[in-house]
C-alpha positions in Angstrom: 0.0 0.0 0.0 1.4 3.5 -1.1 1.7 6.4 1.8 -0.5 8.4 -0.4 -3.1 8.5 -3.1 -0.6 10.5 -5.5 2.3 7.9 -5.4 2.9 7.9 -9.1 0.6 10.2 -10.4 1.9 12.5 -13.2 1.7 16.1 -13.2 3.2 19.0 -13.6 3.3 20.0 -10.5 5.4 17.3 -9.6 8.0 18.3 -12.2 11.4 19.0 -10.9 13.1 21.9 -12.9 16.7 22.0 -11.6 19.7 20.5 -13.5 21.0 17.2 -10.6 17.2 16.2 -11.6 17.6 16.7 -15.1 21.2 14.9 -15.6 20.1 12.0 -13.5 17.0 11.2 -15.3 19.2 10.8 -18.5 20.6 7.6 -17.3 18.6 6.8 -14.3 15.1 6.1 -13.0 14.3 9.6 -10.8 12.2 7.9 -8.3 13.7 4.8 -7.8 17.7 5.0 -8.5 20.0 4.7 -5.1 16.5 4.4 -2.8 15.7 1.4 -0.5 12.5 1.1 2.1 11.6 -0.9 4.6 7.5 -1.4 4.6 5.4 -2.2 7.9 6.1 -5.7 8.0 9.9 -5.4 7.7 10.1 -6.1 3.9 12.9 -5.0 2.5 11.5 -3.2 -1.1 11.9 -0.8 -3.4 9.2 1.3 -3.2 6.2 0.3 -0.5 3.9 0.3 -3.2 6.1 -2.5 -4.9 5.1 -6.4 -4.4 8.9 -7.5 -4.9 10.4 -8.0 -1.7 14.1 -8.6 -0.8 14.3 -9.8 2.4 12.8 -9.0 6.0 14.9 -6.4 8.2 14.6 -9.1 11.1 17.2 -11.5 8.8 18.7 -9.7 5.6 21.0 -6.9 6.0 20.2 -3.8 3.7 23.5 -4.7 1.6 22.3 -8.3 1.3 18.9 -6.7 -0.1 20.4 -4.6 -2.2 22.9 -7.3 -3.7 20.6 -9.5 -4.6 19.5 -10.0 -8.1 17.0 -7.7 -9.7 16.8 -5.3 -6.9 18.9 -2.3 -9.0 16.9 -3.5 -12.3 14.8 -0.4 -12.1 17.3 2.0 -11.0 19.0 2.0 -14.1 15.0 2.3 -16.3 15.5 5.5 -17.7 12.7 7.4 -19.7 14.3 7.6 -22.5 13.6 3.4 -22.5 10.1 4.0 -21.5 7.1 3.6 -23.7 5.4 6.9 -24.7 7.8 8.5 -22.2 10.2 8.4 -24.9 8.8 10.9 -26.7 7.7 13.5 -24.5 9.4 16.5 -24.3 8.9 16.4 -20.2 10.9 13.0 -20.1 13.6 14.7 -17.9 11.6 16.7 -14.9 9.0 14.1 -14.5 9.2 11.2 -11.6 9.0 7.8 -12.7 6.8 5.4 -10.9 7.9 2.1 -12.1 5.2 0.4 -8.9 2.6 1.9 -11.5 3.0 0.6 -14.8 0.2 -0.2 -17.9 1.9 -3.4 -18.2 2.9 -5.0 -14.7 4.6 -7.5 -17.5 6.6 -4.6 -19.4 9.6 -2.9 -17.0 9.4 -0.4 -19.8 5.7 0.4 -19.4 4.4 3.7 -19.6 3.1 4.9 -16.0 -0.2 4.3 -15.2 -1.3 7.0 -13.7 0.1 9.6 -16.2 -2.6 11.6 -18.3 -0.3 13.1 -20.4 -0.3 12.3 -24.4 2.8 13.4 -25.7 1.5 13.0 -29.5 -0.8 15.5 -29.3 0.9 17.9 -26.6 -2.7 17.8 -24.1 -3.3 16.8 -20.8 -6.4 14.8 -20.2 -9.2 17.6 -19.6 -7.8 20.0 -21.9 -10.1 20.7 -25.4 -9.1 18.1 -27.9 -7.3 15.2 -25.7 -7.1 12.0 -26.6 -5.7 9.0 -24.5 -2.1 8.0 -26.0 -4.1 4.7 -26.6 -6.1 6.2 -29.4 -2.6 7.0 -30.9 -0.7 4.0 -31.6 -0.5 0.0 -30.8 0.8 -1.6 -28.1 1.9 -5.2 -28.0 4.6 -6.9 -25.5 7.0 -7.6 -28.7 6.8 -4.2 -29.8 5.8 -2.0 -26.8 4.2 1.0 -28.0 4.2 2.1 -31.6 2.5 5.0 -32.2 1.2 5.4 -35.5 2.0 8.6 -37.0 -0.4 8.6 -39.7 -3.1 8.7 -36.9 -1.0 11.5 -34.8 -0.5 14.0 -37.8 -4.4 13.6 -38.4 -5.5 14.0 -34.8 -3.1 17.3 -34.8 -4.5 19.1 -37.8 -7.8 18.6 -35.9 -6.7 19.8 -32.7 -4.5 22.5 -33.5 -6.5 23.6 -36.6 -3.6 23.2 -39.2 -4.7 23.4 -42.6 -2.8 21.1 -45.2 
């Protein structure tokens, strides 16, 4: 269970705008690179929102946890890796929730909880959005392939651009 209803929600107002942010999130995952927690029952996780644990404080040291394998898989899941966050042009200054994922299958999932389409430059509630879904395929070969045919028609709608 997450500490709060806005674990991994996307929004602007969770952007960070300075440039440690901005260089880390080039080669590593913002919210979960170099972190460790310890949920209620002594779990030893990444996140508390995560199911993966890594041991119970009462008989695995936090180096043991850490050392074991898969537990820095997502610290190294940069957005530039991420479907639909590969394209967006807030990759760098947005946290990544990787406990919060389309495709609990997919690492390289686009978050959940973002309402954000990228294709289209709209957040959900603004005139004219579209879910990314409406923009592309998705398959677990492939991962997300948006389909630009679609995209360039969807934007002369939107934005009123005449041919």
């Amino acid at each position: 269970m997450c500490f709060t209803a806005n674990c991994g929600t996307v929004n602007t107002k969770y952007f960070a705008i300075n440039l440690p942010f901005f260089t880390e999130a080039q080669h590593h995952n913002t919210c979960l690179n170099r972190k460790i927690c310890i949920d209620a029952n002594g779990d030893i996780k990444n996140c508390p929102a995560m199911k993966q644990s890594y041991g119970n404080i009462r008989d695995t040291t936090l180096k043991e946890a850490i050392e074991k394998p898969g537990f820095k898989d997502c610290w190294t899941i940069c957005k530039d890796e991420i479907d639909v966050c590969k394209d967006c042009e807030f990759r760098y200054m947005c946290t990544d929730c990787r406990a919060f994922i389309k495709d609990p299958a997919n690492p390289y999932s686009q978050p959940a909880k973002c309402t954000y389409n990228p294709y289209i430059c709209l957040w959900e509630g603004q005139a004219g959005y579209v879910p990314v879904e409406e923009c592309g395929n998705y398959s677990r070969e492939t991962g997300f392939v948006p389909d630009r045919e679609k995209i360039a028609r969807l934007n002369k709608q939107i934005w009123n651009e005449e041919e």
